[in-house]
C-alpha positions in Angstrom: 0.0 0.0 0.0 0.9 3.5 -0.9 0.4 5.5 2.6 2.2 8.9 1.7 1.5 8.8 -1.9 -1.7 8.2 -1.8 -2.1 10.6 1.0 -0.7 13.2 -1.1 -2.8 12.7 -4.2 -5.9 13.1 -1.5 -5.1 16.6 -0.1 -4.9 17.5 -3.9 -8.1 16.0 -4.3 -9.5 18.4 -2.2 -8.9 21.6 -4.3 -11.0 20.5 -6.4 -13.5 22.6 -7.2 -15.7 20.5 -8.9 -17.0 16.7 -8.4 -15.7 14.4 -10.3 -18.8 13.0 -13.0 -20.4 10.3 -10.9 -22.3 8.4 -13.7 -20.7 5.2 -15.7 -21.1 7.1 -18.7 -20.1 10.7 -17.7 -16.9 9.2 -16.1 -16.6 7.4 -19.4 -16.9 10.2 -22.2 -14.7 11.9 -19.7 -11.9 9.3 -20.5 -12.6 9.3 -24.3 -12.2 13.4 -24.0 -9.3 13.3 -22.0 -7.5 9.9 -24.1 -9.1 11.2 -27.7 -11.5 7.7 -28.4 -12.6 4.7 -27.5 -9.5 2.6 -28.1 -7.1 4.3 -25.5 -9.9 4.1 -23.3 -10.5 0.4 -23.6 -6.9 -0.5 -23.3 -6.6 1.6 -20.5 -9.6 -0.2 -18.4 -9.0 -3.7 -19.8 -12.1 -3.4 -21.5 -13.6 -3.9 -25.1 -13.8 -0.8 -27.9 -18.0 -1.9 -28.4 -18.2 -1.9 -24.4 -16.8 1.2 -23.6 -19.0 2.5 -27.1 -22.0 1.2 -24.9 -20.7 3.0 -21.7 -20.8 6.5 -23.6 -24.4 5.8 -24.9 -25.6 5.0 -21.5 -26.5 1.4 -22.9 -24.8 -0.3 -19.8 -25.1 1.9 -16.9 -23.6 0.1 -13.8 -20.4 -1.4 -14.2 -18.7 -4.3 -12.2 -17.0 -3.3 -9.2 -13.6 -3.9 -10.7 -14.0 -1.9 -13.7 -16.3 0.8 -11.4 -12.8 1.0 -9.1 -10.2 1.2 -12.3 -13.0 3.9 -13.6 -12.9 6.5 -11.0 -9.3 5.8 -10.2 -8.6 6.8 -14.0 -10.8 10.1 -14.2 -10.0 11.5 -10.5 -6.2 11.8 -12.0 -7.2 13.1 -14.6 -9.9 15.6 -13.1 -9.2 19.3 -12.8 -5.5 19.1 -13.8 -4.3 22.9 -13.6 -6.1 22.8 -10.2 -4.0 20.2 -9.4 -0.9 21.8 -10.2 -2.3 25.6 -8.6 -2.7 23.4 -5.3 0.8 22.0 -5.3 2.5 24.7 -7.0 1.1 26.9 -3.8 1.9 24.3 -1.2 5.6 23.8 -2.5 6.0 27.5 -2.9 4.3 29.2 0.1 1.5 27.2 2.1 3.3 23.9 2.8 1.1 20.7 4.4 0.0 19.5 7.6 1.0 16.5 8.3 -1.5 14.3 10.7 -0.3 10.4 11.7 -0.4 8.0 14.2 2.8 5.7 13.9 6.2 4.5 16.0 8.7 7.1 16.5 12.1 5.8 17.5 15.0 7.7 17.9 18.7 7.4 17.8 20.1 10.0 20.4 23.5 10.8 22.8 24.0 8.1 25.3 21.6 8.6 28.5 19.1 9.9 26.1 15.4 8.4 25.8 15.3 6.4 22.3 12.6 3.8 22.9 10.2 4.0 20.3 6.6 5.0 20.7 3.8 5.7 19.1 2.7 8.7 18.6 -0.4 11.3 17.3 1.1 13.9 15.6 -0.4 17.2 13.5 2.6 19.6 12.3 2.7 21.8 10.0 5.5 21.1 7.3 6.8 24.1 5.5 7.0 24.4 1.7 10.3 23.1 0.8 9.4 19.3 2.8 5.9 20.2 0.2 8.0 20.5 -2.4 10.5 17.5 -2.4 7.6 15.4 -1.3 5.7 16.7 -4.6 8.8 16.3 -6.7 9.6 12.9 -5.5 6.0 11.5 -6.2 5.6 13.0 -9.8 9.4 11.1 -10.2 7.9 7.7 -9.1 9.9 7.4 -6.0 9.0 4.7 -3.6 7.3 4.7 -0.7 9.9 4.7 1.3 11.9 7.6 0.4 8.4 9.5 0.5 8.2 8.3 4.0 11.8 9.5 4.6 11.3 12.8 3.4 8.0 13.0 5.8 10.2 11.9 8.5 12.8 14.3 7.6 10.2 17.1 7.8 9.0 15.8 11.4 12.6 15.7 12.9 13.5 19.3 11.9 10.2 20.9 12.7 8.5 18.7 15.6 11.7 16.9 17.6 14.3 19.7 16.7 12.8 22.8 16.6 13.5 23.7 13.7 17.3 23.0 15.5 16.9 24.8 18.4 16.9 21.5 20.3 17.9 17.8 20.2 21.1 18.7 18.1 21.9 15.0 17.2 18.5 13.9 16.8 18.0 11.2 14.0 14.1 10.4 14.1 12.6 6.6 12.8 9.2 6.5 11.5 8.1 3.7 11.6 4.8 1.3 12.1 2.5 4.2 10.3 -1.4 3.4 11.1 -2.5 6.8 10.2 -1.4 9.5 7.7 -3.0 11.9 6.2 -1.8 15.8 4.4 -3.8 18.8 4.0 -3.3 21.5 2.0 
């Protein structure tokens, strides 16, 4: 499963300014706008040319679950692109997220210190540059490790350092994630 990814295509989701369609159909002469016919589109859902054809008249209105999943999947990423992009654009540039998890924070820390790891609610607010590389590293296809990395990095320098006003030699794990979710 793709926690931060996912997570991060959601809080773009919600920019939107529009629904996405919710009929078979609509969603469906969306795709054949968006891909330019019926062929991309039946390739694209594993479907047949004639049955996407009898999507788009409204011949067939209620798909199986499988293909009703792979449907809205395909037209919420291709909804409301430049939205999209005005969303993360302002995030990375001057907004940043807010982070909100539940998972296990270790820590490796001076000797005498406290590194047991525990879990942990957390809501901080990342500033744009963590926005940024975490934007940047899921339009590059990075896994979901580095993502989570990058969100740990974020949480270390802002929540556990202060921004480095504390915990000098600080080096946070994030681990065990049961809950994450970004805002704009």
């Amino acid at each position: 499963m793709d926690r931060v990814g996912d997570s991060l295509d959601a809080a773009l989701e919600k920019a939107f300014t529009r629904p996405i369609p919710s009929g078979a159909g609509a969603r469906m002469r969306f795709l054949v706008r968006q891909l330019k016919g019926t062929g991309p589109v039946a390739r694209l859902l594993g479907v047949s040319r004639r049955t996407v054809e009898r999507y788009v008249k409204d011949q067939i209105r209620h798909p199986r679950p499988e293909l009703a999943r792979r449907l809205e999947r395909e037209v919420t990423k291709r909804w409301q692109p430049r939205v999209r992009a005005r969303a993360r654009q302002t995030a990375a540039t001057s907004a940043g997220l807010v982070i909100d998890t539940r998972a296990r924070f270790g820590y490796t820390a001076a000797p005498g210190t406290t590194d047991d790891a525990r879990l942990r609610h957390l809501t901080v607010a990342l500033p744009p540059e963590y926005a940024a590389r975490l934007f940047e590293a899921r339009e590059a296809g990075r896994s979901e490790r580095h993502l989570r990395d990058i969100a740990a990095e974020g949480l270390q320098e802002i929540y556990f350092r202060d921004r480095g006003r504390r915990a000098q030699g600080l080096l946070v794990e994030f681990t065990d994630v049961e809950y994450l979710e970004f805002d704009l």
